[in-house]
Predicted model as a PDB file, atoms N, CA, C, CB and O in Angstrom, pLDDT in the B-factor column:
MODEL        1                                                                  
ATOM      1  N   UNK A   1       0.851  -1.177   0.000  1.00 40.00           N  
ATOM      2  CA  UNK A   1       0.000   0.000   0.000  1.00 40.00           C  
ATOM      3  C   UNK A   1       0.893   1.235   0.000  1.00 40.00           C  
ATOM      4  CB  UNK A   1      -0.966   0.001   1.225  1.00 40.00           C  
ATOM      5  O   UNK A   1       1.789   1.263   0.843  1.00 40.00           O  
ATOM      6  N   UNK A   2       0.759   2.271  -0.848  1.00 41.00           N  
ATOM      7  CA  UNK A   2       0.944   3.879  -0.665  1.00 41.00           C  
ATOM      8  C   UNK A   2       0.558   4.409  -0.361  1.00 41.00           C  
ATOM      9  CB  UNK A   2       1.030   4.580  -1.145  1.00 41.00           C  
ATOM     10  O   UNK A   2      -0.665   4.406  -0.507  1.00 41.00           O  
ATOM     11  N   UNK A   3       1.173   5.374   0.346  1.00 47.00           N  
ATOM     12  CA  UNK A   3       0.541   6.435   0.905  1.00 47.00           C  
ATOM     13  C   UNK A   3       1.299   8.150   1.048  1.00 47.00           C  
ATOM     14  CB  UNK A   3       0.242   5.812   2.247  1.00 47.00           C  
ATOM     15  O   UNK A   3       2.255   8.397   1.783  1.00 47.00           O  
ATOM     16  N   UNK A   4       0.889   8.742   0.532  1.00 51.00           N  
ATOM     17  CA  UNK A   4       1.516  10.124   0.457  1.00 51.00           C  
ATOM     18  C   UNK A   4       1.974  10.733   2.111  1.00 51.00           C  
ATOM     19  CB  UNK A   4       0.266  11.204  -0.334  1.00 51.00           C  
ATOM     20  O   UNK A   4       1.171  10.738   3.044  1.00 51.00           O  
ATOM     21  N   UNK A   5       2.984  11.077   2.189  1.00 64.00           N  
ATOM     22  CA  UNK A   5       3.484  11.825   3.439  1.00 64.00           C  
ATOM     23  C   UNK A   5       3.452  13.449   3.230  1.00 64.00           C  
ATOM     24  CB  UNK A   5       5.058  11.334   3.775  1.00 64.00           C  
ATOM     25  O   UNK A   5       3.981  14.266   3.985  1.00 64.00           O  
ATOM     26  N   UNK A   6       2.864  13.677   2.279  1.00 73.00           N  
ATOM     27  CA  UNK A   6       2.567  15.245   1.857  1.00 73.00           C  
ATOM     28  C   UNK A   6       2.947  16.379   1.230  1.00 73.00           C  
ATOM     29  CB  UNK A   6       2.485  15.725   2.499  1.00 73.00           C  
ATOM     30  O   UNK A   6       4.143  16.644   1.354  1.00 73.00           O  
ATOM     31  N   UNK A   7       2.537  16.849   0.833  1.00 82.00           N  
ATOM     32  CA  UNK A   7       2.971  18.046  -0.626  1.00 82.00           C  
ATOM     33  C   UNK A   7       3.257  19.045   0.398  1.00 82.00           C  
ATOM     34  CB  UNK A   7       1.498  18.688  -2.063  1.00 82.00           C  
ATOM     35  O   UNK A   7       2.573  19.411   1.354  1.00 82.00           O  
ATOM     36  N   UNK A   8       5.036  19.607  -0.219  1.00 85.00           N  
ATOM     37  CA  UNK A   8       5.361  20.530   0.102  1.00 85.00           C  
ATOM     38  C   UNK A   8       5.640  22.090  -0.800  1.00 85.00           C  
ATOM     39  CB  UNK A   8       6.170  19.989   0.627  1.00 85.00           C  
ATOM     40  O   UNK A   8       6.412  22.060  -1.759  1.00 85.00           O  
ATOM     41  N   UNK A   9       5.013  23.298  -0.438  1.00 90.00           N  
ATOM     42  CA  UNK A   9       5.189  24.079  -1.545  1.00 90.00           C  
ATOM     43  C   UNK A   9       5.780  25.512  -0.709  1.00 90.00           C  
ATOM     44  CB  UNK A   9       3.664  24.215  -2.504  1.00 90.00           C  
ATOM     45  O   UNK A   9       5.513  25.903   0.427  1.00 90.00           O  
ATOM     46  N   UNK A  10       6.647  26.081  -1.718  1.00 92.00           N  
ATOM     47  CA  UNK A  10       7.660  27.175  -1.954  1.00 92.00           C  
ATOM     48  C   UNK A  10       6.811  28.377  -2.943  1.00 92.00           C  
ATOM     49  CB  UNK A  10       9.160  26.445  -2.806  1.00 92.00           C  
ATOM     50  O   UNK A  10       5.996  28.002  -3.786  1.00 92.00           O  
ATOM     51  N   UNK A  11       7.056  29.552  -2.763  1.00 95.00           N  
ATOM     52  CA  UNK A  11       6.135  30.509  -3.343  1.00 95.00           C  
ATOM     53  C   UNK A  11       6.857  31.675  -3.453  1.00 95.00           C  
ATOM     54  CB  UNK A  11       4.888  30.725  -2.584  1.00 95.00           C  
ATOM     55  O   UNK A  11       7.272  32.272  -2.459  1.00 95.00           O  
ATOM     56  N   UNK A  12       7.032  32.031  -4.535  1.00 95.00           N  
ATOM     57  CA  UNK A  12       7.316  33.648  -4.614  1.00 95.00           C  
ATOM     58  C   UNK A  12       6.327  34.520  -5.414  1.00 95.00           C  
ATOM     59  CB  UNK A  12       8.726  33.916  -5.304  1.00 95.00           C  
ATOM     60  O   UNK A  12       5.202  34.101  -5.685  1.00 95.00           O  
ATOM     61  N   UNK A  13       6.791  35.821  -5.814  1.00 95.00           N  
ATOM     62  CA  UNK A  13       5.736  36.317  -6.222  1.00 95.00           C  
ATOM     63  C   UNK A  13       5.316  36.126  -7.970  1.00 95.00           C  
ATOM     64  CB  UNK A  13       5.916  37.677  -5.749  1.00 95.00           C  
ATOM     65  O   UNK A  13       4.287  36.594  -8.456  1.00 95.00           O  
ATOM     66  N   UNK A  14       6.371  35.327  -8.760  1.00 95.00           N  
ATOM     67  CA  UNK A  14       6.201  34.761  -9.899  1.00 95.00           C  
ATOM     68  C   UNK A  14       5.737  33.147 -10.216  1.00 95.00           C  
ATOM     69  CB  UNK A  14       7.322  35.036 -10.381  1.00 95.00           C  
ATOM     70  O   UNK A  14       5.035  32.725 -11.135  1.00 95.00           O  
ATOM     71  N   UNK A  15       6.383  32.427  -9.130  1.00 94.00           N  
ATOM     72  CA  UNK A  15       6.298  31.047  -9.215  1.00 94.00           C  
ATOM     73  C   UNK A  15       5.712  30.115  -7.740  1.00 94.00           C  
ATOM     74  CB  UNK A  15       7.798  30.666  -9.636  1.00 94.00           C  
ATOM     75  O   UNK A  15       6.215  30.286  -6.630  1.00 94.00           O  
ATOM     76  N   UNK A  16       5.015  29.515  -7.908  1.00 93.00           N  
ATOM     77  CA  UNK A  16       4.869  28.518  -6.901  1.00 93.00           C  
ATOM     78  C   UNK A  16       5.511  26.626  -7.047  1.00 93.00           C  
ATOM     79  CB  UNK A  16       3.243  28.611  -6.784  1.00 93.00           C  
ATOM     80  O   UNK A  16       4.880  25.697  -7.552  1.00 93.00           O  
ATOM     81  N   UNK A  17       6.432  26.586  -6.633  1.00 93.00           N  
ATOM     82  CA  UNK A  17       7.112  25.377  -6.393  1.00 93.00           C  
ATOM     83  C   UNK A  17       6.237  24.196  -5.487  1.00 93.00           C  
ATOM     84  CB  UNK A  17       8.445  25.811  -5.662  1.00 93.00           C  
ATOM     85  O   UNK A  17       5.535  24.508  -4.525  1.00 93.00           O  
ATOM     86  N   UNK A  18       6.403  22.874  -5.943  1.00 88.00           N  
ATOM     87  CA  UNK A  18       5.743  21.695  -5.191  1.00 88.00           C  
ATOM     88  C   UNK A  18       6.270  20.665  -5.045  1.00 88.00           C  
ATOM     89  CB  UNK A  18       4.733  21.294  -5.600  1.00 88.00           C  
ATOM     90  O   UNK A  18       6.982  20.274  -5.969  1.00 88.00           O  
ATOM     91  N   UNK A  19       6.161  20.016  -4.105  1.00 84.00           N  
ATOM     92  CA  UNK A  19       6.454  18.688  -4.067  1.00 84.00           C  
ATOM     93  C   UNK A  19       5.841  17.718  -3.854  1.00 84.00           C  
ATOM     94  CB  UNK A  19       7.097  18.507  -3.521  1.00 84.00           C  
ATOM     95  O   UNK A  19       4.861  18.088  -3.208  1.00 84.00           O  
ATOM     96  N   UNK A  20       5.785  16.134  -4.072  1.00 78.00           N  
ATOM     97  CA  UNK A  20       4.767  15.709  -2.903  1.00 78.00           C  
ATOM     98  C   UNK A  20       5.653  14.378  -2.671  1.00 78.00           C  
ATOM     99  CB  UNK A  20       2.861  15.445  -3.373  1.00 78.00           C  
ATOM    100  O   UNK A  20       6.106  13.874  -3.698  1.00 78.00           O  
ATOM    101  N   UNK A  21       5.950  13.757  -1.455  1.00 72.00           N  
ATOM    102  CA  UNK A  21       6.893  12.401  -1.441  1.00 72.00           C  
ATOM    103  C   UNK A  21       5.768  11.145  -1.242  1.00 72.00           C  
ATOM    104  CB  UNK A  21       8.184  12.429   0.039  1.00 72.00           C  
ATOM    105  O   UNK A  21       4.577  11.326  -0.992  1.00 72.00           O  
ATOM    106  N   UNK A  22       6.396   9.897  -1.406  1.00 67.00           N  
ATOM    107  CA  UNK A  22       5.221   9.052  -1.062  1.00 67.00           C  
ATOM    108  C   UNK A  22       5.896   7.910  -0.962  1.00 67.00           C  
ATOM    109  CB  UNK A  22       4.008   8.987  -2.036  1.00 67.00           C  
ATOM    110  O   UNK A  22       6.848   7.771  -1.731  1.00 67.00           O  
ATOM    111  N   UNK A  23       5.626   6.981  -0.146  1.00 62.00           N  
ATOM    112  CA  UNK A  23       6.485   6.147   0.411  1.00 62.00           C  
ATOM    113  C   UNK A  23       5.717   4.874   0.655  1.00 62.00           C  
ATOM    114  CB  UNK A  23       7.093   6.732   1.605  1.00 62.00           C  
ATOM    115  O   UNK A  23       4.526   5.019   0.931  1.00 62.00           O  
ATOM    116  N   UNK A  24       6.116   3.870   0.610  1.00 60.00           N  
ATOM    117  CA  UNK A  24       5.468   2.122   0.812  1.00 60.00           C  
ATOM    118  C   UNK A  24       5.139   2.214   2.221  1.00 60.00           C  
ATOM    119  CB  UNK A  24       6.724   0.586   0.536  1.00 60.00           C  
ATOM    120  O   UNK A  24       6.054   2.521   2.984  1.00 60.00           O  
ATOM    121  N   UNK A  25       3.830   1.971   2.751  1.00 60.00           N  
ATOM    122  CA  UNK A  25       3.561   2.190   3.910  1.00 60.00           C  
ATOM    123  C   UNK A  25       4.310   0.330   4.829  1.00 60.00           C  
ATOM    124  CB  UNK A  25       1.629   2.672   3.875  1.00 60.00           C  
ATOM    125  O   UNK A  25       4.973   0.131   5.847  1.00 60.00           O  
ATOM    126  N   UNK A  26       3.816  -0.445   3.942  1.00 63.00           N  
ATOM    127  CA  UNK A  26       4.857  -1.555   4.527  1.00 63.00           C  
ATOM    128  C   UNK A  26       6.171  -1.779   4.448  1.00 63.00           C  
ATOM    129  CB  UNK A  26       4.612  -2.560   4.187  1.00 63.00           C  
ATOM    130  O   UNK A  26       6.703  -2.647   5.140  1.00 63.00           O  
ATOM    131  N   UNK A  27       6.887  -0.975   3.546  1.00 64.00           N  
ATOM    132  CA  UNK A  27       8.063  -1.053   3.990  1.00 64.00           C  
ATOM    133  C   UNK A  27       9.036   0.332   4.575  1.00 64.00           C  
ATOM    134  CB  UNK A  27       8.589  -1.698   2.933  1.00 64.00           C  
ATOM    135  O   UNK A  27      10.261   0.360   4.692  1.00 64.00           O  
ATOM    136  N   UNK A  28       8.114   1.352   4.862  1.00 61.00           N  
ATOM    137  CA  UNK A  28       8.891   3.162   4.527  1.00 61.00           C  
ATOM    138  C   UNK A  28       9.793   3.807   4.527  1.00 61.00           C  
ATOM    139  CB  UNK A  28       8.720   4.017   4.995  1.00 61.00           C  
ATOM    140  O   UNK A  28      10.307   4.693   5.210  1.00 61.00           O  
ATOM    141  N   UNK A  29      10.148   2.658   2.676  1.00 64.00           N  
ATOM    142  CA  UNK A  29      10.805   3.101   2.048  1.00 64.00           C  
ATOM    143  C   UNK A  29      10.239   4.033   0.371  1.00 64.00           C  
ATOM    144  CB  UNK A  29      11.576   1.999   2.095  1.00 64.00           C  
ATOM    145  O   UNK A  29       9.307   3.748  -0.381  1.00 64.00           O  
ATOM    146  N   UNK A  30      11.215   5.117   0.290  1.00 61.00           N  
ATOM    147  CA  UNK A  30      10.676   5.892  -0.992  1.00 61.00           C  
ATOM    148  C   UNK A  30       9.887   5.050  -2.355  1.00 61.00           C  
ATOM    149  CB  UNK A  30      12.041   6.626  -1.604  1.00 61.00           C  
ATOM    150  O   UNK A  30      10.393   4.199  -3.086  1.00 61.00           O  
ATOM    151  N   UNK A  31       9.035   5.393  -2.381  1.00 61.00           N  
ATOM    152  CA  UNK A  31       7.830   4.929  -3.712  1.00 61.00           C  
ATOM    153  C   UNK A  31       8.950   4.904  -5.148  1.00 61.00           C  
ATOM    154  CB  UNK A  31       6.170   6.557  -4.013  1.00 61.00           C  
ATOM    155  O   UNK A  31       9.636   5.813  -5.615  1.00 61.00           O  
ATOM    156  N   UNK A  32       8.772   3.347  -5.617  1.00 63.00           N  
ATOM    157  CA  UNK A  32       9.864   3.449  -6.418  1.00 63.00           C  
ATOM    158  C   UNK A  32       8.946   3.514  -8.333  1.00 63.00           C  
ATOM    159  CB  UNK A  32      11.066   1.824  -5.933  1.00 63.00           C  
ATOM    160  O   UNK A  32       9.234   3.115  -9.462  1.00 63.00           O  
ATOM    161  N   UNK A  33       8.309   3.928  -7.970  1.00 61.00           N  
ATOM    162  CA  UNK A  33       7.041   4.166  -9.170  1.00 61.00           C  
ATOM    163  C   UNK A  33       7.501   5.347  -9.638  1.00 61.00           C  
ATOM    164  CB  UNK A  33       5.312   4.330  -8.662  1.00 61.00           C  
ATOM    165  O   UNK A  33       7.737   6.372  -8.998  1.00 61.00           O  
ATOM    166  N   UNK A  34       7.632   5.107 -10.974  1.00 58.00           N  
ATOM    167  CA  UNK A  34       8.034   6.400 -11.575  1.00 58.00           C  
ATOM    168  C   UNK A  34       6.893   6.532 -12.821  1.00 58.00           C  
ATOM    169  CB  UNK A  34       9.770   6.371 -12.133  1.00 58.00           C  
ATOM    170  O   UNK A  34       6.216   5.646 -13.344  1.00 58.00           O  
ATOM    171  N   UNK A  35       6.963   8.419 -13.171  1.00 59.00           N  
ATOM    172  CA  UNK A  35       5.973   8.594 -14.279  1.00 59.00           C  
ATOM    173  C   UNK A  35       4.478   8.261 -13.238  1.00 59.00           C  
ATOM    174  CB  UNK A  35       6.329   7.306 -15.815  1.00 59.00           C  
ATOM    175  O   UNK A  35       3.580   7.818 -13.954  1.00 59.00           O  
ATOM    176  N   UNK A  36       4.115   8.366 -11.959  1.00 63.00           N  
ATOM    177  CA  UNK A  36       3.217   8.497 -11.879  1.00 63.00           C  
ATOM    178  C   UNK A  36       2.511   9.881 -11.785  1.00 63.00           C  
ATOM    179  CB  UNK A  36       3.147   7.807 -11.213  1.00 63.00           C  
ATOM    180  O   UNK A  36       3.108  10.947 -11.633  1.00 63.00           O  
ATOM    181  N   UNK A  37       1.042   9.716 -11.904  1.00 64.00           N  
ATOM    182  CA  UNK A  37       0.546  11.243 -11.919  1.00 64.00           C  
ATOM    183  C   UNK A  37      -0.893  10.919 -10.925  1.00 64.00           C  
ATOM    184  CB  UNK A  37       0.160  11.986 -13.838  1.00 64.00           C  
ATOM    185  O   UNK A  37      -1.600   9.912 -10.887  1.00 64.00           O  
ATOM    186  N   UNK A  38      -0.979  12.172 -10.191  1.00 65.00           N  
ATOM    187  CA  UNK A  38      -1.591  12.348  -8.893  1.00 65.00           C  
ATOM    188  C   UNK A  38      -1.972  14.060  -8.391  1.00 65.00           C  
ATOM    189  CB  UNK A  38      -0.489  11.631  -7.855  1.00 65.00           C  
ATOM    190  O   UNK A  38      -1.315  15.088  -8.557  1.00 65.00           O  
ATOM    191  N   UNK A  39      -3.313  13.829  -7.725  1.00 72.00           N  
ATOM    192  CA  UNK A  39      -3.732  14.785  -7.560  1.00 72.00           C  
ATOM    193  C   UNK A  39      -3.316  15.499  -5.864  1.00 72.00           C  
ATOM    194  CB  UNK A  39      -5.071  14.487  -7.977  1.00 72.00           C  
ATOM    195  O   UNK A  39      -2.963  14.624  -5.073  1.00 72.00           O  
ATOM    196  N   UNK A  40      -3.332  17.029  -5.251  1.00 74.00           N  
ATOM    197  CA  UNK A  40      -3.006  17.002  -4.663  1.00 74.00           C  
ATOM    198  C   UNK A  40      -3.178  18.487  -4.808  1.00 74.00           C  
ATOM    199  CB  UNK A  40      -2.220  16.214  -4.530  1.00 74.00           C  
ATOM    200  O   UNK A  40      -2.775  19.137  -5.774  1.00 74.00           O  
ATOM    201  N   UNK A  41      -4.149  19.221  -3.207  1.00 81.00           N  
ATOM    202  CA  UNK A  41      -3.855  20.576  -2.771  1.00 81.00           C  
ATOM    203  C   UNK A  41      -3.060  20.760  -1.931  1.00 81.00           C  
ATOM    204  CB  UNK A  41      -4.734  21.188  -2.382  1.00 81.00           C  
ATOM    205  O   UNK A  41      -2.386  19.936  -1.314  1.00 81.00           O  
ATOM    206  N   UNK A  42      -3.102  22.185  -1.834  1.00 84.00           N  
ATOM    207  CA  UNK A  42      -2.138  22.680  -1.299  1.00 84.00           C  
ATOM    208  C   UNK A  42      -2.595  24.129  -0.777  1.00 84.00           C  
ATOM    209  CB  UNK A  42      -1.041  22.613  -2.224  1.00 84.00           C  
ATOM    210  O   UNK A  42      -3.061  24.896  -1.620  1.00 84.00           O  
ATOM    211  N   UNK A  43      -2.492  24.563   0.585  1.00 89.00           N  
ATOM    212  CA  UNK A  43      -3.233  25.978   0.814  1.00 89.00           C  
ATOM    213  C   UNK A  43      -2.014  27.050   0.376  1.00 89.00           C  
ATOM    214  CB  UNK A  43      -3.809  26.229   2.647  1.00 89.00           C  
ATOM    215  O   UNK A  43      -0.878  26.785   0.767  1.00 89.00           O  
ATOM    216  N   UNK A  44      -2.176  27.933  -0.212  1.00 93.00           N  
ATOM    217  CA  UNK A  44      -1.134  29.243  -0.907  1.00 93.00           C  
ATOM    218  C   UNK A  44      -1.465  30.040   0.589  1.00 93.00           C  
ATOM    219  CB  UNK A  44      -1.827  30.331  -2.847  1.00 93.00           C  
ATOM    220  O   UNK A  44      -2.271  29.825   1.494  1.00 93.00           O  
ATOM    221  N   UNK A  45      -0.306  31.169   0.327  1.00 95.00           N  
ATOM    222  CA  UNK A  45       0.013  31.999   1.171  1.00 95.00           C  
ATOM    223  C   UNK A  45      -1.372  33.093   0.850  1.00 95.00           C  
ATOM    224  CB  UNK A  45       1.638  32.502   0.950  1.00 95.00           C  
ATOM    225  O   UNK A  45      -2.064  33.671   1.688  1.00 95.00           O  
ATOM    226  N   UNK A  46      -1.474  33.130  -0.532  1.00 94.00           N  
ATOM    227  CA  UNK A  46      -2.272  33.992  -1.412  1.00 94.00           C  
ATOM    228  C   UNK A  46      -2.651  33.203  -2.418  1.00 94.00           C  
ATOM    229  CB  UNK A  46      -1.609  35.181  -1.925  1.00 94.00           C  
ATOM    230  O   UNK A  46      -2.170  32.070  -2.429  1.00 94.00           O  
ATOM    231  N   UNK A  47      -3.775  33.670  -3.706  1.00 94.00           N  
ATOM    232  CA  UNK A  47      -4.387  32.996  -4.301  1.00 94.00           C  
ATOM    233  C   UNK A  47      -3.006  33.173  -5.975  1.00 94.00           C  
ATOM    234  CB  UNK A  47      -6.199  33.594  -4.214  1.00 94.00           C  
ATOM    235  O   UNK A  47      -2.272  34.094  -6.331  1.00 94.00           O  
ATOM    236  N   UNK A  48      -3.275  31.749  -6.544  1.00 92.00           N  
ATOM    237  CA  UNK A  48      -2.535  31.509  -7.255  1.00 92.00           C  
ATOM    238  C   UNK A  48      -2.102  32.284  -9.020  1.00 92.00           C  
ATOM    239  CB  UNK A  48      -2.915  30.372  -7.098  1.00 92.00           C  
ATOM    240  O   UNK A  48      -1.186  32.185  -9.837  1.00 92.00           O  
ATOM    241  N   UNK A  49      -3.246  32.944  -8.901  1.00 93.00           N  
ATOM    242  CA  UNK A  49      -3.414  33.570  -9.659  1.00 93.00           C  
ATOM    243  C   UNK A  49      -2.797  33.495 -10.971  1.00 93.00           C  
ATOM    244  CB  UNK A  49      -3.333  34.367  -9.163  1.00 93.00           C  
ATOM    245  O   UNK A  49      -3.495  32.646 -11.526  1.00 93.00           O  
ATOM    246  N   UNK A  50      -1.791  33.915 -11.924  1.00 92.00           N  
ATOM    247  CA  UNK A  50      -1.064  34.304 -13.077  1.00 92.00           C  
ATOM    248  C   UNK A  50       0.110  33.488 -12.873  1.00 92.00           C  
ATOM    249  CB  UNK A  50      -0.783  35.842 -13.230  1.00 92.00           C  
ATOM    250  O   UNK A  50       0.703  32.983 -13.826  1.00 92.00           O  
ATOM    251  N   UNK A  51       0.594  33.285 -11.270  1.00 94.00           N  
ATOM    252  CA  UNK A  51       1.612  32.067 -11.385  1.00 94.00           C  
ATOM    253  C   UNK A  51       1.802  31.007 -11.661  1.00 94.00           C  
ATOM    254  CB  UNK A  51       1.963  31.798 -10.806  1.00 94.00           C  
ATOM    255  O   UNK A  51       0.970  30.115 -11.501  1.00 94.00           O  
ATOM    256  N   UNK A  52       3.406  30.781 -12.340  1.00 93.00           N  
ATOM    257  CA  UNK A  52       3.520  29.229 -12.980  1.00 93.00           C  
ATOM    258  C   UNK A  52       3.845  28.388 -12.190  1.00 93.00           C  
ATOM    259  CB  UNK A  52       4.437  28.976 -14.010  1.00 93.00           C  
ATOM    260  O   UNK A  52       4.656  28.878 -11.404  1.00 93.00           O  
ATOM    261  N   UNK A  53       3.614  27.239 -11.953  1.00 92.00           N  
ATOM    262  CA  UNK A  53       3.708  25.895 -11.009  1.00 92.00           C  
ATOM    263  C   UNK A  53       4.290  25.551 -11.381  1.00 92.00           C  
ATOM    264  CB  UNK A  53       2.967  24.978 -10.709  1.00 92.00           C  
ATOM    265  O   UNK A  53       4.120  25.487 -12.599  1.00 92.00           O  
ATOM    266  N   UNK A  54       5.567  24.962 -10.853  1.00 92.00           N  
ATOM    267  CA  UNK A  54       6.415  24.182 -11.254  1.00 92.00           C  
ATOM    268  C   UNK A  54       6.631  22.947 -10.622  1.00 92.00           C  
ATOM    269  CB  UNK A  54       7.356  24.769 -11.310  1.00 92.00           C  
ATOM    270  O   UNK A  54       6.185  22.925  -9.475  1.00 92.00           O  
ATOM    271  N   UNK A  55       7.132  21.987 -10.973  1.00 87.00           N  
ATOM    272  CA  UNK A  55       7.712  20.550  -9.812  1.00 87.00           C  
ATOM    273  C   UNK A  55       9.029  20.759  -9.482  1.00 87.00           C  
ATOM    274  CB  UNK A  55       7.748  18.842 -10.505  1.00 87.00           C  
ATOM    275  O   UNK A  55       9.971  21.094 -10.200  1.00 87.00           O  
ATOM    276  N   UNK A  56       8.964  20.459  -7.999  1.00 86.00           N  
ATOM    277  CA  UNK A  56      10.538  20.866  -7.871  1.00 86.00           C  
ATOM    278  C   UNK A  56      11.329  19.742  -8.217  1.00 86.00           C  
ATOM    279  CB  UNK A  56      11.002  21.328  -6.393  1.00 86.00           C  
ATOM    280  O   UNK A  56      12.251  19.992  -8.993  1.00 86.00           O  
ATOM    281  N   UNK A  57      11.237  18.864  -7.936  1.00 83.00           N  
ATOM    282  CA  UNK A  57      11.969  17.737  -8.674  1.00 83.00           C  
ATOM    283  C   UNK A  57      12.545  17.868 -10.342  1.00 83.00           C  
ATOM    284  CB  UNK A  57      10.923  16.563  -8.625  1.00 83.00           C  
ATOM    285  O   UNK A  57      13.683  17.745 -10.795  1.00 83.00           O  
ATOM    286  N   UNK A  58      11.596  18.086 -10.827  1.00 86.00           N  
ATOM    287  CA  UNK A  58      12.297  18.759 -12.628  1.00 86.00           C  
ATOM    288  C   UNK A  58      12.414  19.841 -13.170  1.00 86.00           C  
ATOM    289  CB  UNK A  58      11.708  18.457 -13.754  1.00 86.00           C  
ATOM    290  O   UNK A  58      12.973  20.263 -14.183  1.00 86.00           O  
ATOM    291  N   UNK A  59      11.663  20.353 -12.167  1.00 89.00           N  
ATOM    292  CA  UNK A  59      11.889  22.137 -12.348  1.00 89.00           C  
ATOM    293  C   UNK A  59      10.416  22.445 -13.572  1.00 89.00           C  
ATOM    294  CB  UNK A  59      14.053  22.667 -13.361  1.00 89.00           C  
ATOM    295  O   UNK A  59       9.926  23.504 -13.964  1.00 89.00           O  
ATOM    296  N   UNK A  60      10.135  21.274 -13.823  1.00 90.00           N  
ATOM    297  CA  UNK A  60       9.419  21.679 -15.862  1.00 90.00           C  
ATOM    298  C   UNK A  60       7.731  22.020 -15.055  1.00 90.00           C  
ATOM    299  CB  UNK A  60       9.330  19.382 -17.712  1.00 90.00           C  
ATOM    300  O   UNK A  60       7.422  21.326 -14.086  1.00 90.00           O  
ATOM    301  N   UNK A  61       6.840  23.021 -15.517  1.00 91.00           N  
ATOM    302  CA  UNK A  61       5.661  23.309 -15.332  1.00 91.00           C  
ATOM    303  C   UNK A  61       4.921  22.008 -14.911  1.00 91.00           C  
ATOM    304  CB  UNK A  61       5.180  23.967 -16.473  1.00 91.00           C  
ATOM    305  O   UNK A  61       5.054  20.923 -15.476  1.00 91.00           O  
ATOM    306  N   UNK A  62       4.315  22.202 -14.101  1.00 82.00           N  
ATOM    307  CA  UNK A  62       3.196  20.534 -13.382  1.00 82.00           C  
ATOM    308  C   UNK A  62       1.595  21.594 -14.732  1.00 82.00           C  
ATOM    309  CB  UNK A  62       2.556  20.566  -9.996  1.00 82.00           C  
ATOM    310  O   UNK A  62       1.148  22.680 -15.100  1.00 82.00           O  
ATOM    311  N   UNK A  63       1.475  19.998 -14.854  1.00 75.00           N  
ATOM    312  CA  UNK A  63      -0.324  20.392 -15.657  1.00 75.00           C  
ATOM    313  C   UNK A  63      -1.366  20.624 -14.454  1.00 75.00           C  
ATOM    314  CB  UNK A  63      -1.168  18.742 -16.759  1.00 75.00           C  
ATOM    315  O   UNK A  63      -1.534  19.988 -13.413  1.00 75.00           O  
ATOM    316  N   UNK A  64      -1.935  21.642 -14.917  1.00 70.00           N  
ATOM    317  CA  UNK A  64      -3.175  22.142 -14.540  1.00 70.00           C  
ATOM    318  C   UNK A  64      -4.527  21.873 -14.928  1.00 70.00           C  
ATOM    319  CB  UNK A  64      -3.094  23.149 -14.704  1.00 70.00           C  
ATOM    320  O   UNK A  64      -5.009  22.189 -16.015  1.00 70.00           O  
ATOM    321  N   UNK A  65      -5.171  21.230 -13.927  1.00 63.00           N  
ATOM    322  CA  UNK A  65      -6.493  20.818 -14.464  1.00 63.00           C  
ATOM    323  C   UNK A  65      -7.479  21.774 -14.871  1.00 63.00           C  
ATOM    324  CB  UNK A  65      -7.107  20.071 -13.576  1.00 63.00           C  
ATOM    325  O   UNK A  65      -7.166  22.785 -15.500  1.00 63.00           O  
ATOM    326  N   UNK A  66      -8.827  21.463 -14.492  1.00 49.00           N  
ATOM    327  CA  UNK A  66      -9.697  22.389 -14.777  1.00 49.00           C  
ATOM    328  C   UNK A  66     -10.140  23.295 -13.636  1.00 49.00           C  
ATOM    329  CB  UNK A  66     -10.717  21.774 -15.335  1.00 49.00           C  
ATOM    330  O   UNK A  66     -10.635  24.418 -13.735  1.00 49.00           O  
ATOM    331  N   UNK A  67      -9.781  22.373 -12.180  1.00 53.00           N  
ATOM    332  CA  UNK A  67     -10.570  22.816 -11.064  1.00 53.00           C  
ATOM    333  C   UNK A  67      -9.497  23.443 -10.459  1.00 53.00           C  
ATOM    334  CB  UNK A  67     -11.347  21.753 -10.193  1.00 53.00           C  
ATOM    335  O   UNK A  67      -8.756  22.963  -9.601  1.00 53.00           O  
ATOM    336  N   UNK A  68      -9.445  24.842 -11.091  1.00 48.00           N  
ATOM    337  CA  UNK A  68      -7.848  25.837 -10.245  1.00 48.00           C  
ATOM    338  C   UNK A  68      -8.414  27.192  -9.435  1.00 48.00           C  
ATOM    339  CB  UNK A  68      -6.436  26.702 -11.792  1.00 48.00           C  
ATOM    340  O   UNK A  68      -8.453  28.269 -10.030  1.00 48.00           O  
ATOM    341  N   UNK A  69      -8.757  27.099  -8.336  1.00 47.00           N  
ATOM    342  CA  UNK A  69      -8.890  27.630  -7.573  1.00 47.00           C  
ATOM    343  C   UNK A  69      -7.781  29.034  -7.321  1.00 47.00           C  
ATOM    344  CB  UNK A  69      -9.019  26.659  -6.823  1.00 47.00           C  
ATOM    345  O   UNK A  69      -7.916  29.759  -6.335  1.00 47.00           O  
TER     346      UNK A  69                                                      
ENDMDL                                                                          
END                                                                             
């Protein structure tokens, strides 16, 4: 079983940075699944507005769904 240990996010006034780790709850060790894709909020300091999201892990823009608050 997996289970997420939680999205961490970084914010300036151009970019908001994310993370999220997730780990084998029977063994907790790091999730060795790669290329997966997963949903996941996150409360902003302020609303997200015009800023680009990035993953911090690749640095490259994370996709944005429809429901962007």
């Amino acid at each position: 079983m997996l289970f997420g240990i939680g999205p961490r996010v970084y914010e300036t006034d151009q970019v908001v940075v994310v993370d999220m780790d997730e780990e084998d709850a029977g063994s907790g060790k790091p999730c060795p699944a790669i290329l997966k894709t997963d949903t996941t909020t996150v409360r902003l300091a302020r609303p997200l507005g015009d800023r680009l999201v990035l993953d911090f892990g690749t640095g490259l823009p994370v996709l944005q769904g429809l429901n962007r608050r």
